[in-house]
Backbone as a printed PyTorch tensor [residue, N CA C, xyz], in Angstrom:
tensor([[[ 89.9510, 103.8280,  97.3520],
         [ 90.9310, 102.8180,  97.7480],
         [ 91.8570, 103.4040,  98.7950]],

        [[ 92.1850, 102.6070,  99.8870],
         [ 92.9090, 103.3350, 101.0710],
         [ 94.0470, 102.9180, 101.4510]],

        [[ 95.0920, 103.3360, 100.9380],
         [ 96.4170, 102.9510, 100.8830],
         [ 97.7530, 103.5320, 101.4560]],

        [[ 98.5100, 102.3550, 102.0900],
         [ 99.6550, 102.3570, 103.1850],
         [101.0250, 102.7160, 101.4710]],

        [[101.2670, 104.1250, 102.0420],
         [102.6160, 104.4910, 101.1610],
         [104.0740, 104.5130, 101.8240]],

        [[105.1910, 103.1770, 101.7550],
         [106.3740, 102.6530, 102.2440],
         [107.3010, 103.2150, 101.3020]],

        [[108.3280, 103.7640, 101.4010],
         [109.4820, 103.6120, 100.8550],
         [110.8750, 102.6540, 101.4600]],

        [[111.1470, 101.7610, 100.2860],
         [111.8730, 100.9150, 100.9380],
         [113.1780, 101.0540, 100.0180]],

        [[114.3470, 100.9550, 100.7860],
         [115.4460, 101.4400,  99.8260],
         [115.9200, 100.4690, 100.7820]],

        [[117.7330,  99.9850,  99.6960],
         [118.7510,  99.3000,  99.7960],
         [119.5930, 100.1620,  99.9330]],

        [[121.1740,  99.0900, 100.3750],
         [121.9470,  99.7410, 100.6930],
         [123.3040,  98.9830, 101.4400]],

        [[124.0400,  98.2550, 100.0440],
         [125.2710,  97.2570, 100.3710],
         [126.1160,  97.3710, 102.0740]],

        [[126.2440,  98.7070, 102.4880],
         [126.9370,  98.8170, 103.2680],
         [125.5320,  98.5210, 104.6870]],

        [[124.4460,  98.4550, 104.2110],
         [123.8930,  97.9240, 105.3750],
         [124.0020,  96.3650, 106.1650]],

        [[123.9100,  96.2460, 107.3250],
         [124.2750,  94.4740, 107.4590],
         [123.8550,  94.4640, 109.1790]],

        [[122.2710,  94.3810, 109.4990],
         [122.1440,  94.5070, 110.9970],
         [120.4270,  94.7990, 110.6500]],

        [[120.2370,  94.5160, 112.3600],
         [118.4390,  94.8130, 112.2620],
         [118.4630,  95.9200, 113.2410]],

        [[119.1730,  97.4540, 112.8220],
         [118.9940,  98.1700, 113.9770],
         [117.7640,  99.2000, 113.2550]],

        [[117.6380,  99.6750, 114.3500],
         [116.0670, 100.7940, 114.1040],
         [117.4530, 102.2790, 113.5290]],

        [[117.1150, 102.6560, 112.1190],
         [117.5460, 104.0290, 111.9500],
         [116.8410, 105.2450, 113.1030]],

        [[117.0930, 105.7530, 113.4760],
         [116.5870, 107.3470, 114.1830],
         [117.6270, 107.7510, 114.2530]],

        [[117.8650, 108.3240, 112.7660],
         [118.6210, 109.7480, 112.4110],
         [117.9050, 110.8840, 112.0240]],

        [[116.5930, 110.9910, 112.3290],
         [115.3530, 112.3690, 112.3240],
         [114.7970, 112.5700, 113.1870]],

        [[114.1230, 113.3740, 113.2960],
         [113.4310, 113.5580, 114.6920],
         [111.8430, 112.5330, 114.1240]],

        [[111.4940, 112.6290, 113.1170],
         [110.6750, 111.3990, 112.8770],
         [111.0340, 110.1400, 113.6020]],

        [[112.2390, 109.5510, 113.0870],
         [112.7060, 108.1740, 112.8950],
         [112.5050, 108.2380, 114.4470]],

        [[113.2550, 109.1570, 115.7250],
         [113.7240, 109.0850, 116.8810],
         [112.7480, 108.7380, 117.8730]],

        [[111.6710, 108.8700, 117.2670],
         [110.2220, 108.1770, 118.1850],
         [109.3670, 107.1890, 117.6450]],

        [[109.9920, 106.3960, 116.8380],
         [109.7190, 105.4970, 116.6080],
         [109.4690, 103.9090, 117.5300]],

        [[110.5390, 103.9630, 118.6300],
         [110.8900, 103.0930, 119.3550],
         [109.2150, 103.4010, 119.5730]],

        [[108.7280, 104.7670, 120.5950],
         [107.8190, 104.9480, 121.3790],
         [106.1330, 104.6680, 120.1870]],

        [[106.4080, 104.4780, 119.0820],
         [105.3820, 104.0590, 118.5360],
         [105.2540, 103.0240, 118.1990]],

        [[106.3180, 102.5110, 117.5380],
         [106.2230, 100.4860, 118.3740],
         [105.7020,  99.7860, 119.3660]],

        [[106.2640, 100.5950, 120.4930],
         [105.8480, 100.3000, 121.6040],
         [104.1870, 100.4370, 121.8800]],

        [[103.7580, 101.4120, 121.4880],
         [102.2240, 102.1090, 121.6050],
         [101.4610, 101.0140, 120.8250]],

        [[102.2470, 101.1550, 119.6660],
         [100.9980, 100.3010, 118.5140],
         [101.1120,  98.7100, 118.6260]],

        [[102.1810,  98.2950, 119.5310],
         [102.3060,  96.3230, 119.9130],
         [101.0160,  96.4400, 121.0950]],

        [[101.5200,  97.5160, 121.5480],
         [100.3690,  97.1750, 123.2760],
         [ 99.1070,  97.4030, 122.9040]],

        [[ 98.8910,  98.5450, 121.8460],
         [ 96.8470,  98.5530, 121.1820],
         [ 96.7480,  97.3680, 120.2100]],

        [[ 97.3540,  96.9780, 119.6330],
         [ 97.1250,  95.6450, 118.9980],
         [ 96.7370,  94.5300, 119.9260]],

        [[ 97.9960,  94.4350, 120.6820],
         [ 97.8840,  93.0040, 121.4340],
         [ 96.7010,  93.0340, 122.5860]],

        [[ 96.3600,  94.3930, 123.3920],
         [ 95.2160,  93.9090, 123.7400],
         [ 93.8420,  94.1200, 123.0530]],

        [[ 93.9220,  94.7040, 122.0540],
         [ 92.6140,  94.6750, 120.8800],
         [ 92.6840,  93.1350, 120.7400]],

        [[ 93.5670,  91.9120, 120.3080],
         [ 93.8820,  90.9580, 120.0860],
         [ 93.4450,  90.0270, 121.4430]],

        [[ 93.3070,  90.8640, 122.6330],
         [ 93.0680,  89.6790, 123.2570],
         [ 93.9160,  88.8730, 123.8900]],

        [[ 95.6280,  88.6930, 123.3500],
         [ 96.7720,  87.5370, 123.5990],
         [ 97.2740,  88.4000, 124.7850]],

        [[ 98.3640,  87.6500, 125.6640],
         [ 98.8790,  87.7070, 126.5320],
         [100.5170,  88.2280, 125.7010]],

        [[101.7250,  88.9320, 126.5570],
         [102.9640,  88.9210, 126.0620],
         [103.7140,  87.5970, 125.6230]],

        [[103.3280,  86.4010, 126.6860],
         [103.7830,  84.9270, 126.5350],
         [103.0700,  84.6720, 125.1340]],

        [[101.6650,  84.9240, 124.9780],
         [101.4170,  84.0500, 123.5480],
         [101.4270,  84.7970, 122.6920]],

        [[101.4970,  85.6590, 122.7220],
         [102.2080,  86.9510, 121.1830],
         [103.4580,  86.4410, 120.8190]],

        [[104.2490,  86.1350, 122.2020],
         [105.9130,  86.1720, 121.7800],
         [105.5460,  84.7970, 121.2230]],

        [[105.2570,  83.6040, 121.2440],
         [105.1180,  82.3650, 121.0080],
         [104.8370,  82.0070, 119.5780]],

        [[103.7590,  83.4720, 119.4610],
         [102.7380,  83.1580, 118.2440],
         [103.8150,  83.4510, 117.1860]],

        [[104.6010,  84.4250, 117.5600],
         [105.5420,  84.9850, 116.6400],
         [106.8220,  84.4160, 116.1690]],

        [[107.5650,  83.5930, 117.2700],
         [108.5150,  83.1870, 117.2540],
         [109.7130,  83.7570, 117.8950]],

        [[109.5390,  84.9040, 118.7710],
         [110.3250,  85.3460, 119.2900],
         [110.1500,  85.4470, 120.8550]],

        [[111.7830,  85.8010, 121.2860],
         [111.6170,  85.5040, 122.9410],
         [110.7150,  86.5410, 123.6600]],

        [[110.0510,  86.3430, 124.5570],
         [109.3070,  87.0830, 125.2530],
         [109.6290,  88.3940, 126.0990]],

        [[111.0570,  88.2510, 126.3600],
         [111.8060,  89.0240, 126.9630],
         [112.5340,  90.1470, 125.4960]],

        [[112.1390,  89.9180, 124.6240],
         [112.4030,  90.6810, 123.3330],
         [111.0390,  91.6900, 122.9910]],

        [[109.7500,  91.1080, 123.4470],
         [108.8230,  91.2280, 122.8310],
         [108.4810,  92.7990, 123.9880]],

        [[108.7950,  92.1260, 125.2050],
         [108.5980,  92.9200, 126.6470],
         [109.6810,  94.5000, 126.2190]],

        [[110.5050,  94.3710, 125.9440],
         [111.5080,  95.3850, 125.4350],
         [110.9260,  96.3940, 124.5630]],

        [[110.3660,  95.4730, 123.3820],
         [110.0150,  96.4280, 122.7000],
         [108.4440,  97.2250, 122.7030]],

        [[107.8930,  96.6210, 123.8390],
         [106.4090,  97.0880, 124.3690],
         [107.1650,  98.1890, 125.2900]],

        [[108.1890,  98.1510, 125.6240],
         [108.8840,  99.5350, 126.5660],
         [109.3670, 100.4040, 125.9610]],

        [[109.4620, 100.3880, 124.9770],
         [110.0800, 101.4550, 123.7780],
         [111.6490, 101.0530, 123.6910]],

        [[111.4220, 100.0620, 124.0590],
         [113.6750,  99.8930, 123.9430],
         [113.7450,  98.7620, 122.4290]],

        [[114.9940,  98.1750, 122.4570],
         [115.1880,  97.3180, 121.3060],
         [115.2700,  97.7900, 120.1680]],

        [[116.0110,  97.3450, 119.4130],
         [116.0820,  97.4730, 117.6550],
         [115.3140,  96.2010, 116.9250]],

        [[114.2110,  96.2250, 116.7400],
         [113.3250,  95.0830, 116.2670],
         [114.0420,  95.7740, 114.1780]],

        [[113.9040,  94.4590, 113.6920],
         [114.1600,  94.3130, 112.0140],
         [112.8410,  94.2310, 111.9580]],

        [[112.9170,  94.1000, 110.2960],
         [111.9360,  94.2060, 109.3670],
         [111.5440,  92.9550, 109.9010]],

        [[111.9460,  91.5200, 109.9600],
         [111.6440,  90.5900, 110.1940],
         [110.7690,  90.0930, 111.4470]],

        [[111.4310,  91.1510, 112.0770],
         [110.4480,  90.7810, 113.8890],
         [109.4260,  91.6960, 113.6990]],

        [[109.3190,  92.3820, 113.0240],
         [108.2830,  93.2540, 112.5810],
         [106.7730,  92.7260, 112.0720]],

        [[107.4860,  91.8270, 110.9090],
         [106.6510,  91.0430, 110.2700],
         [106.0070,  89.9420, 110.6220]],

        [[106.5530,  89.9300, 111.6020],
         [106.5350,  88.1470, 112.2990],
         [105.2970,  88.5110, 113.1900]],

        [[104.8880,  89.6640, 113.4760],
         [104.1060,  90.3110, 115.4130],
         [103.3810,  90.8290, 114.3790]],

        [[103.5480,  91.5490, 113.4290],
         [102.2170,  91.7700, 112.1650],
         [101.4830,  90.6510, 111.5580]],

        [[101.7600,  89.4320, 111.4350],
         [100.9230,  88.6810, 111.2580],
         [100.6680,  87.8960, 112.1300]],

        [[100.7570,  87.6190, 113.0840],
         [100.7290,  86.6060, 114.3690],
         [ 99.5400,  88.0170, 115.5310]],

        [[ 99.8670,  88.9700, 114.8040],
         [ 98.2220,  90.1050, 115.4150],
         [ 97.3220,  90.5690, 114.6230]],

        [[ 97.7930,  89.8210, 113.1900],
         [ 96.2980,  90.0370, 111.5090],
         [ 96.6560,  91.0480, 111.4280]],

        [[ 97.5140,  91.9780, 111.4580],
         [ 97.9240,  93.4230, 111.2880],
         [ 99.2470,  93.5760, 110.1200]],

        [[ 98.4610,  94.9540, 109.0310],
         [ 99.8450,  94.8730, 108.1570],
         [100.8580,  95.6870, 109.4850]],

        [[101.8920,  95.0640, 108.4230],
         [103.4660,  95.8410, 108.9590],
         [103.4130,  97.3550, 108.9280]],

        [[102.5760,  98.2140, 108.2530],
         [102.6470,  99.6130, 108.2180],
         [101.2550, 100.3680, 109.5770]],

        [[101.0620,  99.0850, 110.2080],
         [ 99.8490,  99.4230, 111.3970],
         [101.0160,  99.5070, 112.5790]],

        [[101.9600,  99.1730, 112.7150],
         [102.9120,  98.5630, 113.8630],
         [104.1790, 100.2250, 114.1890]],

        [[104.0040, 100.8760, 112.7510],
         [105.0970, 101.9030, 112.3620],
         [104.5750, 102.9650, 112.4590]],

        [[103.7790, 103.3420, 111.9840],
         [103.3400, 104.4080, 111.4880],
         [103.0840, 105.7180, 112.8830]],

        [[103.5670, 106.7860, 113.2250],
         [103.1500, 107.5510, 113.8420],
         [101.7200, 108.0910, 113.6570]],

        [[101.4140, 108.8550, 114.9000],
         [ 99.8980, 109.6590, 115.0020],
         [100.0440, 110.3690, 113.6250]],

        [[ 99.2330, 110.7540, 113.0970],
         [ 99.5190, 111.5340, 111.8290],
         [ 98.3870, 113.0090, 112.3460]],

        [[ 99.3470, 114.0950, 112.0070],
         [ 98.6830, 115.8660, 112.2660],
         [ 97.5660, 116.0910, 111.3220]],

        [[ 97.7830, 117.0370, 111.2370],
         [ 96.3820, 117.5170, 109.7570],
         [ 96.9970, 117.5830, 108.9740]],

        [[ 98.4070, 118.5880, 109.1040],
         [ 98.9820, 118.4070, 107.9280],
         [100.6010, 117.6180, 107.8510]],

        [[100.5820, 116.7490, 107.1560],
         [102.1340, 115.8960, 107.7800],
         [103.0020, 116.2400, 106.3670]],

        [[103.8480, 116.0460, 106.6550],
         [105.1300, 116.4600, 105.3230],
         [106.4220, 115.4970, 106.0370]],

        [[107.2170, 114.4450, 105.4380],
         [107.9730, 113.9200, 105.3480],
         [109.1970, 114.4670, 104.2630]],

        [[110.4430, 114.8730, 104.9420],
         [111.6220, 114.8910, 104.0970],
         [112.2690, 113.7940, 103.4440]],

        [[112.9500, 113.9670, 102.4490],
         [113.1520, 113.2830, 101.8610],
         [114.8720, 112.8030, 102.8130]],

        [[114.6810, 111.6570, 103.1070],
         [115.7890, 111.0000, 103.9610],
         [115.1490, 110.7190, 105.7300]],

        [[113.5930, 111.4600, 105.9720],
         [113.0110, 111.2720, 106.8830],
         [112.0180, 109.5610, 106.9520]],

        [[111.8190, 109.8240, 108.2820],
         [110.8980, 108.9280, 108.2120],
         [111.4830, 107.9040, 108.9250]],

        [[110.8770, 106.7000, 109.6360],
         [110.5860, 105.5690, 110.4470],
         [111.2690, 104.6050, 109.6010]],

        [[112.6190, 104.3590, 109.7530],
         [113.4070, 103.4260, 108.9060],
         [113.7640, 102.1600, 110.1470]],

        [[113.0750, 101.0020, 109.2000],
         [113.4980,  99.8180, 110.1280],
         [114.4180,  98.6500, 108.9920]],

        [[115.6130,  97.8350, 109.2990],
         [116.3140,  97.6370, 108.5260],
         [116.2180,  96.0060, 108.8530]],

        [[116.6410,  94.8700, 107.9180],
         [116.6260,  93.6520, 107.8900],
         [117.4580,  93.2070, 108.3240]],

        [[118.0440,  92.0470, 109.4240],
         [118.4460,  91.0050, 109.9460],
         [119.0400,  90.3130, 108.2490]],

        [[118.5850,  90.1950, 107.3130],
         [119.6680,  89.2090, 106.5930],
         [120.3790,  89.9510, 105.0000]],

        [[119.7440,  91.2180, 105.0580],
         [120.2030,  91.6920, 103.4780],
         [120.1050,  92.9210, 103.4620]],

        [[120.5290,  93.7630, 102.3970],
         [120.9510,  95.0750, 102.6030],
         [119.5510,  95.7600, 102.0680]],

        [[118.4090,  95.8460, 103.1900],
         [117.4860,  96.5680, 102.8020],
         [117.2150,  97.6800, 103.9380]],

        [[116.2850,  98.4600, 103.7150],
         [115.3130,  99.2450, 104.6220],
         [114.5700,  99.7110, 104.2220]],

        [[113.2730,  99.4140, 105.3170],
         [111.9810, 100.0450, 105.1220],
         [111.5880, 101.3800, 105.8610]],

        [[111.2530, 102.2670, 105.1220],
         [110.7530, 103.5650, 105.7790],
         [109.0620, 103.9970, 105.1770]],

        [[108.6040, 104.1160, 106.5350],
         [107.3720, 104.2250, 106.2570],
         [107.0470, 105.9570, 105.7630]],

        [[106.4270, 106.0980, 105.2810],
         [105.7290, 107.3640, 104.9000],
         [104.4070, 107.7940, 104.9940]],

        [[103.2590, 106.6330, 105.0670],
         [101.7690, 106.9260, 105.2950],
         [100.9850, 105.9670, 105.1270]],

        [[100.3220, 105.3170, 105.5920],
         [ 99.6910, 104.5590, 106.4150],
         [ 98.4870, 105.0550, 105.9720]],

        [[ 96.9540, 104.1440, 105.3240],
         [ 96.1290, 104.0730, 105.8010],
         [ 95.1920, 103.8780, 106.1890]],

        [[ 93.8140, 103.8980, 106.6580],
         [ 93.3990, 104.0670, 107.8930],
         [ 93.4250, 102.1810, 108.3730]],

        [[ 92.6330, 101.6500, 109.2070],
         [ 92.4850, 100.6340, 109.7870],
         [ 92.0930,  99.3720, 108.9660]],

        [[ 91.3800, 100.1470, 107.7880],
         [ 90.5230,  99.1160, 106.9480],
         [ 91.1140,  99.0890, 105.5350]],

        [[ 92.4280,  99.5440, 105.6930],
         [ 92.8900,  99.8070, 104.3400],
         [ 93.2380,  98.0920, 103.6240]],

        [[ 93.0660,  98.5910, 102.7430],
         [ 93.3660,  96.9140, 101.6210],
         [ 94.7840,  96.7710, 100.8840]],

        [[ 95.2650,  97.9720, 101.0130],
         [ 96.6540,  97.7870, 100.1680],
         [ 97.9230,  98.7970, 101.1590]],

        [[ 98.9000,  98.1600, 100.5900],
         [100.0940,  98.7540, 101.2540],
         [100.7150,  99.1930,  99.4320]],

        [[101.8970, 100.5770,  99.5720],
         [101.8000, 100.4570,  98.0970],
         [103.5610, 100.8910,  98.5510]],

        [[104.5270, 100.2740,  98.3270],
         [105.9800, 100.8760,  98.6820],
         [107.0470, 101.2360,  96.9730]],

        [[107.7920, 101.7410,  97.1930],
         [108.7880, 101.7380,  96.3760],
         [109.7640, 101.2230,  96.7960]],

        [[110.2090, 100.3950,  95.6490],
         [111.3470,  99.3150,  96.3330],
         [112.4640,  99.9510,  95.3140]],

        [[113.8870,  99.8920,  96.0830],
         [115.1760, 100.5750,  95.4490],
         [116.1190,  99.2080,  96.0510]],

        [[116.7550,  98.5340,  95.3470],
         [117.8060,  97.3710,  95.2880],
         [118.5320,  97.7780,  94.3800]],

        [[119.8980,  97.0730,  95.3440],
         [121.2330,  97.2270,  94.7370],
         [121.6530,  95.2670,  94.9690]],

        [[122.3090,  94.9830,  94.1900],
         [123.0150,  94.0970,  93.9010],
         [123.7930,  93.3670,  95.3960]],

        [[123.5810,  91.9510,  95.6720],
         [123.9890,  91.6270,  97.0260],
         [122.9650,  90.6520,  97.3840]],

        [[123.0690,  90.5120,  98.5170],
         [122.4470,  89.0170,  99.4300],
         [121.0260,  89.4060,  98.8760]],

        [[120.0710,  88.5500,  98.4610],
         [118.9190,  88.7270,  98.2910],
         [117.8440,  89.0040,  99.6040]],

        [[117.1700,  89.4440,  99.5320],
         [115.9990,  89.6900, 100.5450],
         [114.6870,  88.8590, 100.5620]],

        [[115.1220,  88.0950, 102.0110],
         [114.3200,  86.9750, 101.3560],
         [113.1680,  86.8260, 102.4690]],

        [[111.6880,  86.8310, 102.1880],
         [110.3660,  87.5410, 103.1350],
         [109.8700,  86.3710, 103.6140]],

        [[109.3580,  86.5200, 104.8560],
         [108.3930,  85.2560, 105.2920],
         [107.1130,  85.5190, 104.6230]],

        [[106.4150,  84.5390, 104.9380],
         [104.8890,  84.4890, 104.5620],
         [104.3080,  85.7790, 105.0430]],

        [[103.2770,  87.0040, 104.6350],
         [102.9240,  87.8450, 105.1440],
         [100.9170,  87.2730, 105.5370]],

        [[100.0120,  87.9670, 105.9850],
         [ 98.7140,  87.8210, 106.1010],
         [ 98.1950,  86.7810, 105.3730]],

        [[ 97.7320,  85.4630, 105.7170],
         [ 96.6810,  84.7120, 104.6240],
         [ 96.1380,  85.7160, 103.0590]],

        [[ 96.3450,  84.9010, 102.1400],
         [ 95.5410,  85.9710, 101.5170],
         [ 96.6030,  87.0770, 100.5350]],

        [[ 97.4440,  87.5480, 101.4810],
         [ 97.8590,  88.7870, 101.0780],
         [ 98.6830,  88.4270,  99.0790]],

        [[ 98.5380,  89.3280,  98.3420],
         [ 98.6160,  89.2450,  96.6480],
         [ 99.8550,  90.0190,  96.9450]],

        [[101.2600,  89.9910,  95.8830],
         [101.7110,  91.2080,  95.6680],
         [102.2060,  91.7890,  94.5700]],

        [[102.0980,  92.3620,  93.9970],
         [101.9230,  93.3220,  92.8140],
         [103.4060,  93.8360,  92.8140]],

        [[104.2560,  93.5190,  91.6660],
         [105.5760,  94.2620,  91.5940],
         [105.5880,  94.6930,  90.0400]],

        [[106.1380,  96.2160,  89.7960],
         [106.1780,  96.6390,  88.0900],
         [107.6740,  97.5290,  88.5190]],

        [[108.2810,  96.3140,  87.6530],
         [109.5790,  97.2230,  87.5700],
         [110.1050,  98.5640,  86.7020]],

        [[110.6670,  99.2930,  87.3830],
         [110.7740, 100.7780,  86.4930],
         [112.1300, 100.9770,  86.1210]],

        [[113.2690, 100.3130,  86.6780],
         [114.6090, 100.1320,  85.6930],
         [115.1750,  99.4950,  86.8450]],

        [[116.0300,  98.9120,  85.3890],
         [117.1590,  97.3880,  85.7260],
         [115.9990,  96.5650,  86.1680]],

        [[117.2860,  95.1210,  86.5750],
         [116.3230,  94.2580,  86.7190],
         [116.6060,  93.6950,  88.0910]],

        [[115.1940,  92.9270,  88.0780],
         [115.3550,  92.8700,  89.4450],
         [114.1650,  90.9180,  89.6430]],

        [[114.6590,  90.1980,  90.0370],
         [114.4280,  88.6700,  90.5520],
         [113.3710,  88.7030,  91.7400]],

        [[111.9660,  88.0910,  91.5220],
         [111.1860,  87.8990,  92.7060],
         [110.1670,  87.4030,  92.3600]],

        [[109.5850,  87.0130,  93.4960],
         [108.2550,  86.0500,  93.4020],
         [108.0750,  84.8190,  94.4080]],

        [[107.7910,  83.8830,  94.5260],
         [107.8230,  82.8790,  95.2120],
         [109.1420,  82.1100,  95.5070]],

        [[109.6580,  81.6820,  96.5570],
         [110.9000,  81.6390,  96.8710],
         [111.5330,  80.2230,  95.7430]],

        [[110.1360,  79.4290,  95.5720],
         [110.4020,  78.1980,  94.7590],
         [110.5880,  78.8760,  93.8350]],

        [[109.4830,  79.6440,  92.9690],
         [109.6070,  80.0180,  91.6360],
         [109.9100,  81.3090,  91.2700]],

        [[111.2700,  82.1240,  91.6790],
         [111.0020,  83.6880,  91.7550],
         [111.3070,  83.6960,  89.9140]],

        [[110.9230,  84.9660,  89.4250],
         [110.6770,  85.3560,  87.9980],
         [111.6550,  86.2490,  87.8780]],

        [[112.6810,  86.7700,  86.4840],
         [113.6390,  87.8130,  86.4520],
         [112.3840,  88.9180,  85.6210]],

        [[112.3500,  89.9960,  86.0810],
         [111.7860,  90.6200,  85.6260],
         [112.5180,  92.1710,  84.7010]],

        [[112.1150,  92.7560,  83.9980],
         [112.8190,  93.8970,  83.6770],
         [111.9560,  95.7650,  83.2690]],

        [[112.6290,  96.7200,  82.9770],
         [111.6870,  97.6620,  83.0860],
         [110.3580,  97.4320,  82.5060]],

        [[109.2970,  98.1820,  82.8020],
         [107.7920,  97.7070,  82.3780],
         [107.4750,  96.4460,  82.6310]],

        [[108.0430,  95.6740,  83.3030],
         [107.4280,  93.9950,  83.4730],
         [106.5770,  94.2880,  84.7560]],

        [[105.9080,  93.1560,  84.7860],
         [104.6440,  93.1800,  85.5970],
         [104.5120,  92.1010,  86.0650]],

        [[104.5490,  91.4420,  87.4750],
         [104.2140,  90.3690,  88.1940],
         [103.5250,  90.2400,  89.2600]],

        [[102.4210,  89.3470,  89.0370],
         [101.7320,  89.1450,  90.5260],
         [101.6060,  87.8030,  90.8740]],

        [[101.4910,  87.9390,  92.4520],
         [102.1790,  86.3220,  92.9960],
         [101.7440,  86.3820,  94.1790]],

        [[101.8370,  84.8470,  95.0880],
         [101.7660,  85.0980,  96.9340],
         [101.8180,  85.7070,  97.3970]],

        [[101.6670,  86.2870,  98.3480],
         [102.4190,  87.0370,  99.3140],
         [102.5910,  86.3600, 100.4830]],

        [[101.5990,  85.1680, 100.7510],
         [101.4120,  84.4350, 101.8580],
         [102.5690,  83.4000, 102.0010]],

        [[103.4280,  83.0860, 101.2950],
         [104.2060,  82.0150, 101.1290],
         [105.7670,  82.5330, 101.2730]],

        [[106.7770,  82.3930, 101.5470],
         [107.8600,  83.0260, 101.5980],
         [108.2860,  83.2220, 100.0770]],

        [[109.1110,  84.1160, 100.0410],
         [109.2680,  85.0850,  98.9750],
         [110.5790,  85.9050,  98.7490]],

        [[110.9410,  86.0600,  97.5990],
         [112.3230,  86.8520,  97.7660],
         [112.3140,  88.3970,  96.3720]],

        [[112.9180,  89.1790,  96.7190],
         [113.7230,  89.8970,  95.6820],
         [114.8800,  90.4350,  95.9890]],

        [[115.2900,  90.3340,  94.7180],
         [117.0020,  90.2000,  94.1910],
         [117.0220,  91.5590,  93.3100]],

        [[118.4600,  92.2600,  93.2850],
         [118.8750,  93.1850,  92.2110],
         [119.5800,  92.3540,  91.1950]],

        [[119.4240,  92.1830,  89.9150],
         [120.2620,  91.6190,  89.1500],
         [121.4070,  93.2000,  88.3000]],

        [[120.6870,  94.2980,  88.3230],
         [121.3240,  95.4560,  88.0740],
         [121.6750,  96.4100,  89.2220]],

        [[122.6110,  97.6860,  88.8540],
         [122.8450,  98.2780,  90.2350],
         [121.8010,  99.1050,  89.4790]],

        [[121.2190,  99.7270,  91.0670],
         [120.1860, 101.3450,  90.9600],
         [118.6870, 100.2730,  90.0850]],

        [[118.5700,  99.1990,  90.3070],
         [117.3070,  99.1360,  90.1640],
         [116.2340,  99.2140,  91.4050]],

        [[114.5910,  99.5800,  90.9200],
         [113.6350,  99.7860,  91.4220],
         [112.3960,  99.5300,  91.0560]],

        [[111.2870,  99.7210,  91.9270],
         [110.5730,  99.3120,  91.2010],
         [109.3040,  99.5760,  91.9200]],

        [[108.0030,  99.5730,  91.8660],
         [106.8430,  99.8450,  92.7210],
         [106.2000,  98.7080,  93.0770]],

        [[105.8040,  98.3840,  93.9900],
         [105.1330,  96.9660,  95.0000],
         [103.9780,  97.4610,  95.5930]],

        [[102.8450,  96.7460,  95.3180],
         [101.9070,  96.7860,  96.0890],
         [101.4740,  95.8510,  96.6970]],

        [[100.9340,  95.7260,  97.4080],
         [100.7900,  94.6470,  98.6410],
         [ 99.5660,  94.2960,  98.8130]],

        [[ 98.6710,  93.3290,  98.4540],
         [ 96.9240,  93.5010,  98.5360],
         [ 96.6150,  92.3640,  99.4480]],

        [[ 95.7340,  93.0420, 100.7200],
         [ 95.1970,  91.8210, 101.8390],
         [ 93.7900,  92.0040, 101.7290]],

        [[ 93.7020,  90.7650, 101.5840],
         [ 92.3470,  90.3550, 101.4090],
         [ 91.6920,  90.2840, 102.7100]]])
């Protein structure tokens, strides 16, 4: 099984969609955005006009961040990952060495436009992989609330303490330690902290 490993942590005092590069990881990130929109989009075939279109965002945003500039969120992230059939951890992920080692506070942190989250990638993999597998850390505050990801896509959440609200945006579920839920992924979607310092493990399955 070939699997994309995310760490995604919260964080009340967050409130913005800027790109973290506080590592020398994070700090070339812009330049792998940039790399991995332009091998997508022409593997894909689309033009900058119908990428930006497909996605929902301005074209002159899209052009930015094919230059390595811009602070793209989790959200514009997600939006150019499925509008190119590509997970969100194909768009992030650096070249990877033979041998890679990530610190703990390292790594490719991209942060949300509406709630106090961030995603930091850690490993990615390969092209044909079927699952994304993250750790999710929420704190209490605006909920985080997801667009539709890939047709198809399942997601797998088992909470490991406190509790924590998610599932389908109509029907999200309160869940608590050892609980176990699987649901859409294709449909918009939310999770909530109902405790402080809860977490929990998410897996992400595209069909």
């Amino acid at each position: 099984m070939n699997r994309d490993l995310v760490f995604v942590k919260t964080n009340n005092l967050i409130d913005g969609a800027n790109v973290t590069e506080n590592t020398p990881i994070g700090a070339t990130l812009g330049a792998t955005i940039a790399a991995a929109l332009r091998r997508e989009r022409e593997r894909a075939g689309v033009s900058l006009t119908e990428l930006a279109k497909r996605a929902g965002i301005a074209k002159s945003t899209l052009s930015q961040l094919e230059s390595g500039v811009g602070n793209p969120s989790v959200e514009t992230l997600w939006a150019l990952g499925v509008a190119l059939g590509v997970p969100f951890s194909r768009l992030v992920e650096p070249p990877n060495p033979a041998v890679r080692v990530v610190r703990a506070g390292e790594g490719p942190s991209v942060r949300s436009d509406h709630s106090p989250f961030t995603g930091t990638l850690l490993s990615a993999g390969s092209p044909h992989g079927r699952r994304d597998v993250y750790v999710i850390e929420l704190e209490p505050g605006p909920a985080r609330h997801a667009d539709a990801h890939l047709p198809g896509t399942v997601e797998h959440l088992i909470v490991a303490q406190g509790r924590i609200r998610s599932g389908p945006s109509t029907a999200p579920v309160e869940l608590g330690p050892g609980d176990y839920a699987a649901f859409p992924g294709d449909v918009a979607h939310v999770y909530e902290a109902l405790d402080p310092g809860a977490w929990g493990v998410l897996v992400m399955e595209h069909r």
